[in-house]
C-alpha positions as a Markdown table, in Angstrom:
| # | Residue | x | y | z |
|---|---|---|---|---|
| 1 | Unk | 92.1 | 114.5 | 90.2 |
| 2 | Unk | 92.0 | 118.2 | 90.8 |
| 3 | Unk | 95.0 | 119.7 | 92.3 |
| 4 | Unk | 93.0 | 121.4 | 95.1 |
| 5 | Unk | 92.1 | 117.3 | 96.4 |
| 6 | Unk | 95.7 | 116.5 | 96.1 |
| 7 | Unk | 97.1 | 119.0 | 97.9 |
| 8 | Unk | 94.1 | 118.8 | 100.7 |
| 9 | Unk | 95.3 | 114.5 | 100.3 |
| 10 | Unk | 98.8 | 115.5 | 100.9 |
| 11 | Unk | 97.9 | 118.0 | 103.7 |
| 12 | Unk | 95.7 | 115.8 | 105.7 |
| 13 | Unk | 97.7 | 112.7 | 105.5 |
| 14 | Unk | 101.5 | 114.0 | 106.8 |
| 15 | Unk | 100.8 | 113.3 | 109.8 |
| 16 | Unk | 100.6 | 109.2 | 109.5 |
| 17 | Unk | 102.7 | 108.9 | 106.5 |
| 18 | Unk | 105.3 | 111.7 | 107.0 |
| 19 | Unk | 107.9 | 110.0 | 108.8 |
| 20 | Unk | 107.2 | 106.7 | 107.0 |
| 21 | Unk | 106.7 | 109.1 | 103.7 |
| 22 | Unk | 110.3 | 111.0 | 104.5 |
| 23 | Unk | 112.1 | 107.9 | 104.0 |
| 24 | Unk | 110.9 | 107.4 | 101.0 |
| 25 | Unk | 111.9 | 110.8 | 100.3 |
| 26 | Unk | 108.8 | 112.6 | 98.5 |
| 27 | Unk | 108.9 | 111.0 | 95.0 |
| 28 | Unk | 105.3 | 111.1 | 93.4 |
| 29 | Unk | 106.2 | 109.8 | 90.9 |
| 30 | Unk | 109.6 | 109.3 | 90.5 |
| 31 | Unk | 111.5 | 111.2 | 87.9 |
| 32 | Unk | 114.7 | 110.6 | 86.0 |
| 33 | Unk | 116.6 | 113.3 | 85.1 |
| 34 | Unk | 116.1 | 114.7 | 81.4 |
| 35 | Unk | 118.2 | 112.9 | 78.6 |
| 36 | Unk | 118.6 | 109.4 | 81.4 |
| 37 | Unk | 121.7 | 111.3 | 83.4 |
| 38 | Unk | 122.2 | 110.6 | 86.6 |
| 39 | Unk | 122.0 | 113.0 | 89.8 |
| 40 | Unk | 124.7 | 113.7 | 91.3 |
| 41 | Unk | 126.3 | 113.3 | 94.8 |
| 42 | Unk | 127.8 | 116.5 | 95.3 |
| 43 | Unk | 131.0 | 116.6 | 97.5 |
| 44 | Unk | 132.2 | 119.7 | 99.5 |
| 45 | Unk | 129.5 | 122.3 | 99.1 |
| 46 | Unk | 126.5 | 122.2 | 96.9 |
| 47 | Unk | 126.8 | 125.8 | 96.0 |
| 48 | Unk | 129.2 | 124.3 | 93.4 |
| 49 | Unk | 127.6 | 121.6 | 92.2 |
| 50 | Unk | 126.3 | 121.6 | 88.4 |
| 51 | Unk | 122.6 | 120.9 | 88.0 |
| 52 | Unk | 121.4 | 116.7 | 87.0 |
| 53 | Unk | 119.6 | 118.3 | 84.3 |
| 54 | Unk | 119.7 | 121.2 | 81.6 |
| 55 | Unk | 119.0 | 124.7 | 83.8 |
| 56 | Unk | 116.3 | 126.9 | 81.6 |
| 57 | Unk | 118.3 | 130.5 | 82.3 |
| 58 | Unk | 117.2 | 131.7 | 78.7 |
| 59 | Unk | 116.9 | 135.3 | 77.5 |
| 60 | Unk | 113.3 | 133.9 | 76.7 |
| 61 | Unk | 112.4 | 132.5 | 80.3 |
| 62 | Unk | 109.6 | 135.2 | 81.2 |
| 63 | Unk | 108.0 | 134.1 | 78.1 |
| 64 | Unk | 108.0 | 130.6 | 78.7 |
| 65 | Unk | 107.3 | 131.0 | 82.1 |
| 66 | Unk | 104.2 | 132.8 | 81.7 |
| 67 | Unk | 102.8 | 130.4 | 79.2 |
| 68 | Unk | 103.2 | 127.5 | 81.6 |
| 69 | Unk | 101.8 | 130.0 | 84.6 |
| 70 | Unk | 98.8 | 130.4 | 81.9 |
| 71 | Unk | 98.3 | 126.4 | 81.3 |
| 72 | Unk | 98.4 | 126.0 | 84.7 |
| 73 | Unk | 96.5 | 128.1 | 86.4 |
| 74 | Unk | 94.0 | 127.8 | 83.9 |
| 75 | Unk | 93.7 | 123.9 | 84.6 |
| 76 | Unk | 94.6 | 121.8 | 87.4 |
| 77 | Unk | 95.9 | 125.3 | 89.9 |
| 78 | Unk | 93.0 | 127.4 | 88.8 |
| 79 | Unk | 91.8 | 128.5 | 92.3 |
| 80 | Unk | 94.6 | 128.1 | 94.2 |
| 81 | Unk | 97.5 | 130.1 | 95.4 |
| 82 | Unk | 101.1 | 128.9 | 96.3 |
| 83 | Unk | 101.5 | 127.5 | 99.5 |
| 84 | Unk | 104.8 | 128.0 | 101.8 |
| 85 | Unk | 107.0 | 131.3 | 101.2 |
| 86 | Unk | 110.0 | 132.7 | 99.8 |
| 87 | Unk | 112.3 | 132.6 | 102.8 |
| 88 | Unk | 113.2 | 135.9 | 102.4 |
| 89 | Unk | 113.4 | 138.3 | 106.0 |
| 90 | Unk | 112.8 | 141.8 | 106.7 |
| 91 | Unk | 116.8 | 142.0 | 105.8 |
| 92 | Unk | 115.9 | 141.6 | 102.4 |
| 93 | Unk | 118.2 | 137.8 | 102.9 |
| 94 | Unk | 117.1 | 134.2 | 102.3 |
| 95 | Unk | 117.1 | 132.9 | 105.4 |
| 96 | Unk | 116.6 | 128.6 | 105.7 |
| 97 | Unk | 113.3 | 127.9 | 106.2 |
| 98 | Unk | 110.8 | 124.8 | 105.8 |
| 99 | Unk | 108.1 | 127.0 | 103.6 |
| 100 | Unk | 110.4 | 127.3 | 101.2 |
| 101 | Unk | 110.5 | 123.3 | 100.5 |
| 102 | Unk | 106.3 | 123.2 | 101.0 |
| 103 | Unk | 106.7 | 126.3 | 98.0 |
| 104 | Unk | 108.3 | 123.9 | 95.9 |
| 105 | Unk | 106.4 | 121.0 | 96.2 |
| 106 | Unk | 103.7 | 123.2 | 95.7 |
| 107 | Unk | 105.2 | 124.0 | 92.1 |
| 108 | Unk | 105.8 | 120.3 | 91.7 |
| 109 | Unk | 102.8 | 119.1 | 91.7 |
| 110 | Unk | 102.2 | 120.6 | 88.1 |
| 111 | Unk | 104.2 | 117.5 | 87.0 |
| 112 | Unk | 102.7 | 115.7 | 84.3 |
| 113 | Unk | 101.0 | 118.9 | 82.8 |
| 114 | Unk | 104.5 | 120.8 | 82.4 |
| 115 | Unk | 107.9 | 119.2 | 82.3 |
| 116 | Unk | 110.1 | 120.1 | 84.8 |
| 117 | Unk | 112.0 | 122.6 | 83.0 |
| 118 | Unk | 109.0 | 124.5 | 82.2 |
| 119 | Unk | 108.6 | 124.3 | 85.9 |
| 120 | Unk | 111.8 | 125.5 | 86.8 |
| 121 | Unk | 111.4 | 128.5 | 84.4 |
| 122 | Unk | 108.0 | 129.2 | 85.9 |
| 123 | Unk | 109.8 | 129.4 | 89.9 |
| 124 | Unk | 112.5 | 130.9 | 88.6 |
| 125 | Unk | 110.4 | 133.8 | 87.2 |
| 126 | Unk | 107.9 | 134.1 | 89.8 |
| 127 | Unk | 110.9 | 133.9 | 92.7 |
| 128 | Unk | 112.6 | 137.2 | 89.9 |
| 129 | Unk | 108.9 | 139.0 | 90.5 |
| 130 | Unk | 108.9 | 139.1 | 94.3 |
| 131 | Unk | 112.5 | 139.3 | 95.4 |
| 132 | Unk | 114.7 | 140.4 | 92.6 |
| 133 | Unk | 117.7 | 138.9 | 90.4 |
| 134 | Unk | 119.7 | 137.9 | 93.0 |
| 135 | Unk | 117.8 | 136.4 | 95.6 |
| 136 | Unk | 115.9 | 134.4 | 93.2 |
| 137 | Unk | 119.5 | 132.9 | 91.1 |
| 138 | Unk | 119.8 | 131.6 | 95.2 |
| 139 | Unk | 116.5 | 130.4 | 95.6 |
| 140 | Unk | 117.2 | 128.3 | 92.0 |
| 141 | Unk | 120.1 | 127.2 | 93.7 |
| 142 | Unk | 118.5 | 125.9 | 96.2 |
| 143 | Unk | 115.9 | 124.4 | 93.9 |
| 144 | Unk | 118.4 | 122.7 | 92.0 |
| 145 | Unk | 119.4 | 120.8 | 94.7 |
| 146 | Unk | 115.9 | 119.8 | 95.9 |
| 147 | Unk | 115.3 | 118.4 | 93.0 |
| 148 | Unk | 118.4 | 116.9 | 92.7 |
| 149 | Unk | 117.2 | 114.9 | 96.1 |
| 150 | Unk | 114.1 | 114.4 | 94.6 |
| 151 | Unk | 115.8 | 112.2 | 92.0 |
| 152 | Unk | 118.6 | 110.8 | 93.8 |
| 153 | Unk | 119.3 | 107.0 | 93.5 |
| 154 | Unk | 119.7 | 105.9 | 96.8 |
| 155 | Unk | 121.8 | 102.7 | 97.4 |
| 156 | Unk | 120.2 | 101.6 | 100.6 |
| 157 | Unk | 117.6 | 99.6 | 99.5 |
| 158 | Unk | 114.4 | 100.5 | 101.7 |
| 159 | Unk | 111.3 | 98.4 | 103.1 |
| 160 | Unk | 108.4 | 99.5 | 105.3 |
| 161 | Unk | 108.3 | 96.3 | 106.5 |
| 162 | Unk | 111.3 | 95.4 | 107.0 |
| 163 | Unk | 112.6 | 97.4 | 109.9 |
| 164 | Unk | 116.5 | 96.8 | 109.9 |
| 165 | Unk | 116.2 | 98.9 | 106.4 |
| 166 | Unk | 114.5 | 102.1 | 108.4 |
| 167 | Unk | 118.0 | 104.0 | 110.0 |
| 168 | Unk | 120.7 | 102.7 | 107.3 |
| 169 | Unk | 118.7 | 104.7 | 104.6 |
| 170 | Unk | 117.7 | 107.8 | 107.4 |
| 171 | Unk | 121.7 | 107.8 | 107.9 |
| 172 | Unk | 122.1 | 107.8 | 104.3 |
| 173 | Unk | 119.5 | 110.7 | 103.2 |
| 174 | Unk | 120.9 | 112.6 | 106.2 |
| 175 | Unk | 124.6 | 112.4 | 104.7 |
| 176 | Unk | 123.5 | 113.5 | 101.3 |
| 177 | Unk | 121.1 | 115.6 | 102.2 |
| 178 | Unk | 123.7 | 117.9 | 103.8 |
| 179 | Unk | 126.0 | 117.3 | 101.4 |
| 180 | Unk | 123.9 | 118.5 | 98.8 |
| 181 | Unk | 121.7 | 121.4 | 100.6 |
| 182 | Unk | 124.1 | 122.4 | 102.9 |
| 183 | Unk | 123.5 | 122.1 | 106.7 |
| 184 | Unk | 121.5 | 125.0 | 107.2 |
| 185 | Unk | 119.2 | 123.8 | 104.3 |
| 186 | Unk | 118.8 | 120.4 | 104.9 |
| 187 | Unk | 118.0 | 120.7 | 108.5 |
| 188 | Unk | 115.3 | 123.4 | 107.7 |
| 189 | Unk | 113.8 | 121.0 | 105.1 |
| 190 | Unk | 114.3 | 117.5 | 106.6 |
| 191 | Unk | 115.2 | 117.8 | 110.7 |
| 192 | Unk | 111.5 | 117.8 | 111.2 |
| 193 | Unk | 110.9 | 114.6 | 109.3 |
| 194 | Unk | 114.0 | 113.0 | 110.7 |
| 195 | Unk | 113.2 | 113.2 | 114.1 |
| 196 | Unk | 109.9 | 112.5 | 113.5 |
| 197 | Unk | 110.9 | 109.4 | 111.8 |
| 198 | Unk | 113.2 | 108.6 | 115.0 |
| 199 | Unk | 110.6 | 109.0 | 117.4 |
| 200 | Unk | 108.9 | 106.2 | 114.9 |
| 201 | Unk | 110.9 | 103.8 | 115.1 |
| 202 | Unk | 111.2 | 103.9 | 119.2 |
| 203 | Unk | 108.0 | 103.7 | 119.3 |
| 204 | Unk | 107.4 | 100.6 | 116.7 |
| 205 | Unk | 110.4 | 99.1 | 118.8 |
| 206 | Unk | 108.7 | 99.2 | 122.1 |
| 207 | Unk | 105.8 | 97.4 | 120.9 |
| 208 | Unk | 103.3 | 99.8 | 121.0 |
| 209 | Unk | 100.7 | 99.7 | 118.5 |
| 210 | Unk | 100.9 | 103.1 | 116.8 |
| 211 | Unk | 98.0 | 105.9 | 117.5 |
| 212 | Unk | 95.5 | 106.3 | 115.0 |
| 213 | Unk | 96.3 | 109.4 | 112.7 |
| 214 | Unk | 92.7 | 111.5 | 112.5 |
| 215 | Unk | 94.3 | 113.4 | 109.4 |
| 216 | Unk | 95.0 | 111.3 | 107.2 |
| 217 | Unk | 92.8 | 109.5 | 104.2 |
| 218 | Unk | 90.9 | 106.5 | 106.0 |
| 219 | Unk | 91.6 | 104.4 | 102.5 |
| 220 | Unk | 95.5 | 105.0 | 103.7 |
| 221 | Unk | 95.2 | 104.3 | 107.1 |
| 222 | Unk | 97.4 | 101.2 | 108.5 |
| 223 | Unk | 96.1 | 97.6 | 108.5 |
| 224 | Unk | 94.2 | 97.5 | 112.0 |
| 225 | Unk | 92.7 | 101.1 | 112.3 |
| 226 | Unk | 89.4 | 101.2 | 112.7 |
| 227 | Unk | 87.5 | 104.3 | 109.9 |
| 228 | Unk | 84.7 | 104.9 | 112.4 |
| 229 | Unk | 87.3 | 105.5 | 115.2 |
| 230 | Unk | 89.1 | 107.8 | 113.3 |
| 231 | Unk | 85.9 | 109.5 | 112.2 |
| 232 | Unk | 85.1 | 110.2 | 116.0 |
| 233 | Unk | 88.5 | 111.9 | 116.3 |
| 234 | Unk | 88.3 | 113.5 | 114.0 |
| 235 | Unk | 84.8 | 114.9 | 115.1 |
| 236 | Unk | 85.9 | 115.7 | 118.6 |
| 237 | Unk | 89.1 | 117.5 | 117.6 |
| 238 | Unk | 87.7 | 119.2 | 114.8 |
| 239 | Unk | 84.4 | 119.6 | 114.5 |
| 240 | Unk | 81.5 | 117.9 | 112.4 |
| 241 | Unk | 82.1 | 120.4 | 109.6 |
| 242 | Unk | 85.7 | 119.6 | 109.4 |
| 243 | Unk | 85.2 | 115.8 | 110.0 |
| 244 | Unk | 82.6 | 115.9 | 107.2 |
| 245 | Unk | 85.1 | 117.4 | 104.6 |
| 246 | Unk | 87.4 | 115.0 | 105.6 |
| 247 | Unk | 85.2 | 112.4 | 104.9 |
| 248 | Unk | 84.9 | 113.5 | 101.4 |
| 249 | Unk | 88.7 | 113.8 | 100.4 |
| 250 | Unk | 88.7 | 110.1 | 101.9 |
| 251 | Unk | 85.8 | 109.4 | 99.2 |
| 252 | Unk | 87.4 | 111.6 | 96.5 |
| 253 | Unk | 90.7 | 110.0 | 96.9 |
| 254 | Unk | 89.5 | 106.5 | 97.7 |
| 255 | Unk | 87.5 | 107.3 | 93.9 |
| 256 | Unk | 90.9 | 108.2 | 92.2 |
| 257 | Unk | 92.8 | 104.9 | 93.1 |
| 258 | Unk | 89.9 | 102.7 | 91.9 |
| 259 | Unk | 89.9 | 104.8 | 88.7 |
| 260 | Unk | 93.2 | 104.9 | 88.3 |
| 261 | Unk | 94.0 | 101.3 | 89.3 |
| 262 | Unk | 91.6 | 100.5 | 86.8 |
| 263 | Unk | 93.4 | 102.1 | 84.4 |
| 264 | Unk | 96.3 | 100.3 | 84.9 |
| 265 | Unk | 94.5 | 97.0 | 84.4 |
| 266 | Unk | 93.3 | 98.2 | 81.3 |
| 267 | Unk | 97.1 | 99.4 | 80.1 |
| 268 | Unk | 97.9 | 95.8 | 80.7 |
| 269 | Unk | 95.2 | 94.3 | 79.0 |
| 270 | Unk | 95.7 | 96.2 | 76.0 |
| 271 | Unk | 99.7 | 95.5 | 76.0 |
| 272 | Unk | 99.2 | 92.1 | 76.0 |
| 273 | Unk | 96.7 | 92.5 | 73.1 |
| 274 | Unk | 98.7 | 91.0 | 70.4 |
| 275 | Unk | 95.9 | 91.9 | 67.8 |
| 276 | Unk | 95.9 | 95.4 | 68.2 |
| 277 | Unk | 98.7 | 96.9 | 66.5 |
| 278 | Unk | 100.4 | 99.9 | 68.8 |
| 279 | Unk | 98.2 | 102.6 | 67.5 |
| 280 | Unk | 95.3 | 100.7 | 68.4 |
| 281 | Unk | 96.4 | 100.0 | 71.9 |
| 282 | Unk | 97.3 | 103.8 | 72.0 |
| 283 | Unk | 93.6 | 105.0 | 70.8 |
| 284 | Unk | 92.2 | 102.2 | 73.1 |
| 285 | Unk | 93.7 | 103.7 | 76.2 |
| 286 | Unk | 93.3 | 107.3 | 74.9 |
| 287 | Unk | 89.0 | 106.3 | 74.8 |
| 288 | Unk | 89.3 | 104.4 | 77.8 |
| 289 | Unk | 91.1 | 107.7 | 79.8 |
| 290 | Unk | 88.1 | 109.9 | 78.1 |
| 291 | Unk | 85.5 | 107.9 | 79.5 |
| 292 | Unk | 86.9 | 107.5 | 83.0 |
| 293 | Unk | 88.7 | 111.3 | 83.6 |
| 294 | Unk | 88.5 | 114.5 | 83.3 |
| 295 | Unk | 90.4 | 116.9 | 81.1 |
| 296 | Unk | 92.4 | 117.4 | 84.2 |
| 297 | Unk | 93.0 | 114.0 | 85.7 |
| 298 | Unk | 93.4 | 112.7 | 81.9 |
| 299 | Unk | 97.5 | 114.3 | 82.0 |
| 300 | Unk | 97.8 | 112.8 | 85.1 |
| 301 | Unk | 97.2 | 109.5 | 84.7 |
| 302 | Unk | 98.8 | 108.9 | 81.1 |
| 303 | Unk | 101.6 | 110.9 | 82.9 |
| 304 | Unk | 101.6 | 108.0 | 85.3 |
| 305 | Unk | 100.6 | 105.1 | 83.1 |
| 306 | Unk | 103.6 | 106.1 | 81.0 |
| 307 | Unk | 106.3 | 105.5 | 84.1 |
């Protein structure tokens, strides 16, 4: 799946998922930190914290980062250009602001064809080109403890369906959040989300059946919702043209999960293939992923497989 359809997927489906998709706090997929340590819960403030994982603040950085800018933008980010901003005002400061979050997730997604060191390298040279040593050490500050959130363990246990779960883990997230970020950080990141996912739940208590989303993927949609209603929306809000591209991420996307859910199956079938030795199963899979993907989607999906 190109990264141009899963940024438009992530795009066009905040608006039903976000408050739902907050909660579960943006983990796609879910990483551990390098060498199995554990993130940590920063007390006081974050500006002291030490990194969950190895920093990459080499003399050789530039150089690395430019050979993961080459992979990358020569495969799944050929075409595109970062989304969100730098956070940086006219006063030459970093001021908090929510583009600089949408910058990193827009970095993030090369997970899978670059670890996240190589990442890290990459923003921390790019963030060097346009602002200068010491804005970008704070931007990887504040990158460090973004993706410390991204991996963080949380104890209350979460369910969609189960509703008493929702505002214990919101409470939660909010705590750490700020106790990680800083105030000023985590509300420019999360308030959006959080009162978004307040406004949810009053409205899911007062037994109204929620609105139809016309942005997001049809194949995502909640039980109930009917496609050719949200196509209609869709049309009258947006246009035919805009409907119409819609309508293919849905198809593009919808594609990907059966591919990729049939991949799966496959993974499983060839586990439990007690005939095949292990480098059997792996060449199996490896012809199977060649048949089924592209160059592209191919590092995504063992990526994913392999969780």
């Amino acid at each position: 799946m190109s990264l141009r359809l899963r940024w438009q997927h992530v795009v066009a489906g905040a608006v039903a998922t976000g408050a739902i998709a907050s909660l579960a706090v943006w983990v796609w997929p879910r990483q551990e930190a390098p060498g199995g340590s554990t993130p940590l819960h920063v007390h006081n403030s974050w500006w002291h914290a030490e990194p969950a994982y190895d920093r990459v603040d080499l003399p050789s950085a530039p150089a690395a980062a430019q050979q993961t800018r080459d992979r990358l933008y020569l495969g799944s980010f050929a075409g595109t250009v970062p989304a969100g901003e730098w956070c940086v005002g006219e006063d030459r400061r970093l001021n908090p602001c929510h583009g600089l979050r949408d910058r990193f997730e827009y970095y993030l997604l090369g997970i899978g064809e670059v670890t996240v060191d190589q990442l890290r390298a990459l923003v921390q040279d790019e963030a060097r080109q346009a602002n200068g040593d010491l804005i970008a050490s704070q931007i990887m500050r504040v990158w460090d403890g973004y993706w410390q959130l991204r991996t963080y363990h949380w104890r209350t246990q979460f369910s969609e369906h189960d509703r008493s779960t929702w505002m214990p883990l919101l409470a939660e997230q909010r705590l750490v959040r700020r106790d990680i970020l800083g105030p000023a950080w985590a509300e420019a990141f999360y308030a959006e989300e959080e009162s978004g996912f307040e406004a949810l739940q009053a409205h899911v208590e007062s037994g109204k059946p929620l609105p139809p989303d016309s942005g997001a993927p049809v194949p995502q949609m909640l039980p109930g919702v009917d496609a050719a209603q949200v196509t209609a929306e869709r049309v009258a809000r947006y246009g035919v043209a805009a409907a119409q591209r819609l309508a293919a991420v849905d198809s593009q996307w919808a594609d990907w999960q059966r591919r990729l859910d049939a991949a799966r199956q496959e993974s499983i079938r060839l586990r439990r293939a007690t005939n095949l030795s292990d480098v059997l199963r792996a060449q199996e899979l490896n012809r199977y992923i060649a048949a089924n993907f592209g160059p592209e989607e191919a590092i995504r999906v063992r990526a994913l497989l392999a969780d």
